[in-house]
VOGU-3710 file (C-alpha; in Angstrom, 3 decimals, decimal comma):
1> xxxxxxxxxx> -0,948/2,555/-25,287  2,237/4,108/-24,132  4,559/1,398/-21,660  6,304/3,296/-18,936  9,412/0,261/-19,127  9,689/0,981/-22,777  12,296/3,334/-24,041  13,661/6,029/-21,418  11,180/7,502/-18,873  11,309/11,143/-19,686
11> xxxxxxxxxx> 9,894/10,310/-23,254  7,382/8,698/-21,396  6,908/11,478/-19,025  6,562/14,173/-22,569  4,014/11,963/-23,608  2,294/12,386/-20,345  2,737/15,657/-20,795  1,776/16,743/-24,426  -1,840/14,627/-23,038  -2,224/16,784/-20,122
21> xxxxxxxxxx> -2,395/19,860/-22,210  -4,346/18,765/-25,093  -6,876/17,888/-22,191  -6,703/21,407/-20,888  -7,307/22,769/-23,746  -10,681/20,098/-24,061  -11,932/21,161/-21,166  -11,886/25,178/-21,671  -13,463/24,272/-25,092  -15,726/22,466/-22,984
31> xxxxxxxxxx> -16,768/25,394/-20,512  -17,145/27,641/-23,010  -19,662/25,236/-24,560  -21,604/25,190/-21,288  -21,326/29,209/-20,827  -19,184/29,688/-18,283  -17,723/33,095/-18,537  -14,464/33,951/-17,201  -11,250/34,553/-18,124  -9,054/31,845/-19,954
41> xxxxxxxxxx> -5,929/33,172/-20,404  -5,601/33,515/-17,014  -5,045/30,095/-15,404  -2,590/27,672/-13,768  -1,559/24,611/-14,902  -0,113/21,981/-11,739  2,514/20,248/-14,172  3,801/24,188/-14,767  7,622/24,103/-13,684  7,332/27,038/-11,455
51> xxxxxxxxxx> 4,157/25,469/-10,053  6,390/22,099/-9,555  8,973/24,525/-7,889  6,184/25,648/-5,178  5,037/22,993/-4,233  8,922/21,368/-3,516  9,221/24,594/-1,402  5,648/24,261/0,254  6,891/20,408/1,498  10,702/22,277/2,709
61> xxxxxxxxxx> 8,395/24,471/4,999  6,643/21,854/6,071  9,733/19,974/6,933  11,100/23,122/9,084  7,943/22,940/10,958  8,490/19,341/11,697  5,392/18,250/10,152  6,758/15,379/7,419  8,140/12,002/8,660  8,679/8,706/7,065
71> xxxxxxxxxx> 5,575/6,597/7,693  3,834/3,718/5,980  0,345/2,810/4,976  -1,877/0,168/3,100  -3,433/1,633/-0,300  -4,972/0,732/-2,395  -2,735/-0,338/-5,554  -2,898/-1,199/-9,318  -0,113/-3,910/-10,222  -0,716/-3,717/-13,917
81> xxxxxxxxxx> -0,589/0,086/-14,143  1,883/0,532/-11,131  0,545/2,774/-9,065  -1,810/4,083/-6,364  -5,379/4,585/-6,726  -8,166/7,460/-4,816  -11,120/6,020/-3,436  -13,132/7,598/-6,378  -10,953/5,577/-9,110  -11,804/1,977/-7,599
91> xxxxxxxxxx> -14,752/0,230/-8,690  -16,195/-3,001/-6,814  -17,059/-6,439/-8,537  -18,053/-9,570/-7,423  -14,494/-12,305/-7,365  -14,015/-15,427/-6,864  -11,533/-16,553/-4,471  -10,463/-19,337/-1,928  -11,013/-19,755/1,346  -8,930/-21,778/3,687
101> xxxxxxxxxx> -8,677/-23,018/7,273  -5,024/-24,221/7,918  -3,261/-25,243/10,787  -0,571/-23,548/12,822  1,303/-25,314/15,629  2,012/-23,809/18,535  5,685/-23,550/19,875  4,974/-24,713/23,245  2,856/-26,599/25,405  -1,165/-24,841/25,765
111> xxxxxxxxxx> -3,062/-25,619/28,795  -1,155/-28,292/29,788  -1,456/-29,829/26,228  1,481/-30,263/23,400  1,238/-29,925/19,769  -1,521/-27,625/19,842  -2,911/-26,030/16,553  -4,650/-23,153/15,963  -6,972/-22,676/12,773  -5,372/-19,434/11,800
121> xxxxxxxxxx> -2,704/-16,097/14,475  -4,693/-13,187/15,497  -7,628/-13,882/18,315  -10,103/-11,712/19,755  -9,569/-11,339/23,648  -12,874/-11,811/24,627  -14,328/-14,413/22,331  -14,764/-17,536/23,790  -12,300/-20,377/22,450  -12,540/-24,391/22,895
131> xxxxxxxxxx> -9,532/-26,974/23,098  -11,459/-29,427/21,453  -9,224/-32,967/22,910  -9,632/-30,772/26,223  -12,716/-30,148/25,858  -12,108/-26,849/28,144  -13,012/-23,161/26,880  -10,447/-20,089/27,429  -10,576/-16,517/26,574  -8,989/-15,390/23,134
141> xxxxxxxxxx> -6,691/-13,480/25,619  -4,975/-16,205/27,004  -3,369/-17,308/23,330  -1,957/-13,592/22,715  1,728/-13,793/22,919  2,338/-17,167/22,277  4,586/-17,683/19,777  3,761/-20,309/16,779  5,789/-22,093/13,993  5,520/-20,254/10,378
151> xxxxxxxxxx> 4,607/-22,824/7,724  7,384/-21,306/5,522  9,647/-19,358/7,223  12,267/-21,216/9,295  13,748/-18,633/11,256  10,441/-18,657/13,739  11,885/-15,084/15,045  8,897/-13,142/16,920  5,936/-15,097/15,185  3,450/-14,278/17,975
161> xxxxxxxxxx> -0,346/-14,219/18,360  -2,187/-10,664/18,336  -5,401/-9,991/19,135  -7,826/-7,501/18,090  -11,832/-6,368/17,893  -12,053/-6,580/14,233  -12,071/-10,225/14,184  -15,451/-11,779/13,639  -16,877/-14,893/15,817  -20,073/-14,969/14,051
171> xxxxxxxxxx> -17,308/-16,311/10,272  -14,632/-18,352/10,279  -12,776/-19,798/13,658  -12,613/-16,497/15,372  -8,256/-16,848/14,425  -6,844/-15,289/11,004  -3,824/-14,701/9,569  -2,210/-10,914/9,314  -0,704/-9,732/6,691  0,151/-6,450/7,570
181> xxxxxxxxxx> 1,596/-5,128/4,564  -1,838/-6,173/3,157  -4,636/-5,341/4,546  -5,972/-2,047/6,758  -7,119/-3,636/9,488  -3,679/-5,720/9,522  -1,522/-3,047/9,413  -2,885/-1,486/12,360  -2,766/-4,459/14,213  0,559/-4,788/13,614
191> xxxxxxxxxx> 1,697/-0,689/14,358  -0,063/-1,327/17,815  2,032/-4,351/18,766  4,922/-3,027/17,329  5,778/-5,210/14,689  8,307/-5,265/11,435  6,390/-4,356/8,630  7,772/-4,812/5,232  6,294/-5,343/2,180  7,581/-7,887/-0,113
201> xxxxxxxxxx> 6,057/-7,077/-3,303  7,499/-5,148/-6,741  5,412/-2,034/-7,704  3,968/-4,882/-10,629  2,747/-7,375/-8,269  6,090/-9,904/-8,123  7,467/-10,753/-4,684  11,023/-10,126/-3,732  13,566/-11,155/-1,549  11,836/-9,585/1,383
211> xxxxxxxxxx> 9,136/-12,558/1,354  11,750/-14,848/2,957  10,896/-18,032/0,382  13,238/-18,627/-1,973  10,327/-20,864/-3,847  8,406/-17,902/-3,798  10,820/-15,017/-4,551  9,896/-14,042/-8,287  6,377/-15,163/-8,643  3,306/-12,793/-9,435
221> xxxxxxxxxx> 0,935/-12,251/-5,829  -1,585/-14,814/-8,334  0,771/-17,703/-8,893  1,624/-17,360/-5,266  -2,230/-18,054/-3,707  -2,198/-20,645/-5,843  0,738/-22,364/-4,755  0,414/-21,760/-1,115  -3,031/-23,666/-1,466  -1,609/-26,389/-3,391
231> xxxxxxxxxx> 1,536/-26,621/-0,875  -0,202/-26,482/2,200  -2,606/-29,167/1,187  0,641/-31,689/0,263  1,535/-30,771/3,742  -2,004/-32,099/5,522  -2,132/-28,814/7,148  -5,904/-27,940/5,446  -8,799/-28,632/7,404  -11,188/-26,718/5,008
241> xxxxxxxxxx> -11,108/-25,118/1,423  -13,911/-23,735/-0,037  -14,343/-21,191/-3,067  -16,429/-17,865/-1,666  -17,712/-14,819/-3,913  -17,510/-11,647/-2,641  -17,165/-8,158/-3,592  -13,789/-6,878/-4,274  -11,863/-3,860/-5,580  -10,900/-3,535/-9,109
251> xxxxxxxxxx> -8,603/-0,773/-11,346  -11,560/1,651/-12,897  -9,110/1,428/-16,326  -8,566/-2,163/-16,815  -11,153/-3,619/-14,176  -8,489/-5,868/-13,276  -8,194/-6,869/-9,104  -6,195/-4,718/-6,691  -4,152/-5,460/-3,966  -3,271/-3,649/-0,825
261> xxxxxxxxxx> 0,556/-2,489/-0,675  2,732/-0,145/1,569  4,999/2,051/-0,527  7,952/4,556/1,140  7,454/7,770/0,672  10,455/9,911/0,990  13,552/11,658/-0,004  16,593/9,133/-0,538  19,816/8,901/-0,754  22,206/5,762/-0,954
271> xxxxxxxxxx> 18,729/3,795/0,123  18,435/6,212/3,630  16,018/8,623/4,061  16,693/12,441/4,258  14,898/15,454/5,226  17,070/18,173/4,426  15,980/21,640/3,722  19,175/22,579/1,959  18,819/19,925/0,007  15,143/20,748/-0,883
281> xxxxxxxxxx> 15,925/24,436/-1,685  17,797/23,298/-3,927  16,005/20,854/-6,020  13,205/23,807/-6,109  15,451/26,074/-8,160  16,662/23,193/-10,346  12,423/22,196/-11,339  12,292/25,917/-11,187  14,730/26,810/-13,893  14,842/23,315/-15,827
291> xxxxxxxxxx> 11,497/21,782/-14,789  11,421/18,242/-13,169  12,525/16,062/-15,800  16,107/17,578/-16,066  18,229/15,040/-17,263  21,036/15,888/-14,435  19,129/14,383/-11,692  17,866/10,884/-11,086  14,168/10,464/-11,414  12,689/8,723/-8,894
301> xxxxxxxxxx> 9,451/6,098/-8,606  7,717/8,252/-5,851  5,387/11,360/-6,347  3,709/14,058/-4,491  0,190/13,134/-4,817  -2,458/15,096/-6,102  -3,800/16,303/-3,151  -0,483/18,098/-2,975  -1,122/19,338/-6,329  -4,790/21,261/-5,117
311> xxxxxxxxxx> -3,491/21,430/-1,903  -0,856/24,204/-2,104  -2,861/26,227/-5,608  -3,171/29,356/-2,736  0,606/29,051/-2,200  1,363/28,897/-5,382  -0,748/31,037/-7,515  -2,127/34,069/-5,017  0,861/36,584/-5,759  1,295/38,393/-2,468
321> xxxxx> -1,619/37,080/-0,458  -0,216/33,457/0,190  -1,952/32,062/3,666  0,084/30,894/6,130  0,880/27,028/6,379
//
């Protein structure tokens, strides 16, 4: 097995390369076998540098007709292989994992009532809550947009309680935690109420600065469950721990777990995005002439996916009769 981190990336990326064509030629060997007749000279190849070139151009159109801006969203993602996966490359298995009810305290008074905790900070507004010492029932409506204490973070800047439909009463207490850098439903909690979303995990899995815990800054996503269980617990904030099975994603390669991430997806330069067609037009005639792995430019971490790649064949192989975009 070839390691991406080992030895310089565009020996890595020839490697890549040399397999993708002794594949193509498998596969015509292939369709002959089976009898398909037609021509086999004749084909395209997406990893073709003048292909590459098209498709750079394709995306500068697309930029001139305003269609491309810089956006986020939860994938699926592979920390051991370090990258996105399709719906088609995930397969599901039953995990192990631990479920936990743990307090969060309220930053002001509730009802008349201090020191208020809730069992987990999104609600749904119309499920039916009780304030147990109170013994009085409210709407989940009434706790959105109170703010609450994180258990780690001690800045307590704009920690507030959301509310959404896709919380369950019939599991649970009816209040979870969002992570929205983490999870689909999450993230689109947190786009609708306007929040920061960052995500605070390496391409392999290890968290960065961005998680806001020095204790936790440098650990794998695993160590860190662990620890937050283990912590939380020292701190009597548990009320309930208990290990449920369910069915999870795994890698298709390496069957190992996967974990929801938001990677950037744009043109950079000194860390701020650009869309500049100039700028495009001219790193289509460098792939063009030199191919994408020219050694004068810096290769970056993020792709055009492969829908781009079968997206934009017509534009790129029907000489003379391209559609319009």
């Amino acid at each position: 097995m070839i390691q991406a981190h080992q030895g310089q990336k565009v020996n890595f990326r020839q490697v890549c390369h040399n397999f993708a064509l002794e594949q193509v030629q498998l596969q015509k060997e292939q369709l002959k076998k089976l009898g398909l007749f037609t021509n086999y000279e004749e084909h395209y190849i997406t990893l073709d540098k003048k292909y590459e070139a098209e498709q750079i151009r394709v995306f500068g159109e697309m930029v001139k007709k305003g269609l491309i801006y810089q956006g986020f969203r939860p994938i699926h993602w592979s920390c051991s292989h370090e990258t996105a996966l399709a719906g088609a490359e995930i397969e599901y298995y039953e995990k192990k994992d631990t479920s936990l009810y743990f307090k969060i305290k309220l930053a002001a008074n509730f009802l008349g009532k201090e020191n208020i905790n809730l069992l987990l900070a999104a609600v749904k507004k119309t499920a039916t809550y009780v304030l147990v010492e109170l013994e009085k029932k409210f709407l989940g409506k009434e706790l959105i947009g109170k703010h609450y204490f994180h258990p780690y973070r001690k800045d307590n800047k704009g920690y507030i309680v959301s509310g959404d439909e896709f919380i369950q009463e019939e599991e649970g207490t009816g209040v979870v935690h969002l992570a929205p850098a983490f999870g689909a439903e999450d993230f689109m909690v947190a786009k609708k109420e306007k929040l920061i979303i960052e995500c605070p995990m390496e391409p392999n899995g290890i968290f960065n600065q961005k998680i806001g815990v020095l204790e936790l800054v440098g650990k794998h996503y695993s160590e860190v469950n662990n620890y937050a269980v283990t912590d939380l617990e020292k701190r009597n904030l548990v009320v309930r721990k208990k290990v449920i099975s369910h069915s999870y994603p795994h890698d298709w390669r390496d069957k190992n777990p996967l974990v929801y991430r938001v990677p950037i997806p744009v043109l950079y330069k000194n860390n701020e995005p650009i869309l500049n067609t100039e700028i495009i037009d001219y790193v289509a005639e460098i792939v063009a002439s030199r191919g994408s792995d020219d050694k004068e430019t810096v290769l970056g971490t993020d792709i055009m996916d492969v829908w781009l790649d079968s997206g934009v064949s017509h534009w790129c192989v029907l000489k003379g009769k391209r559609l319009k975009l």
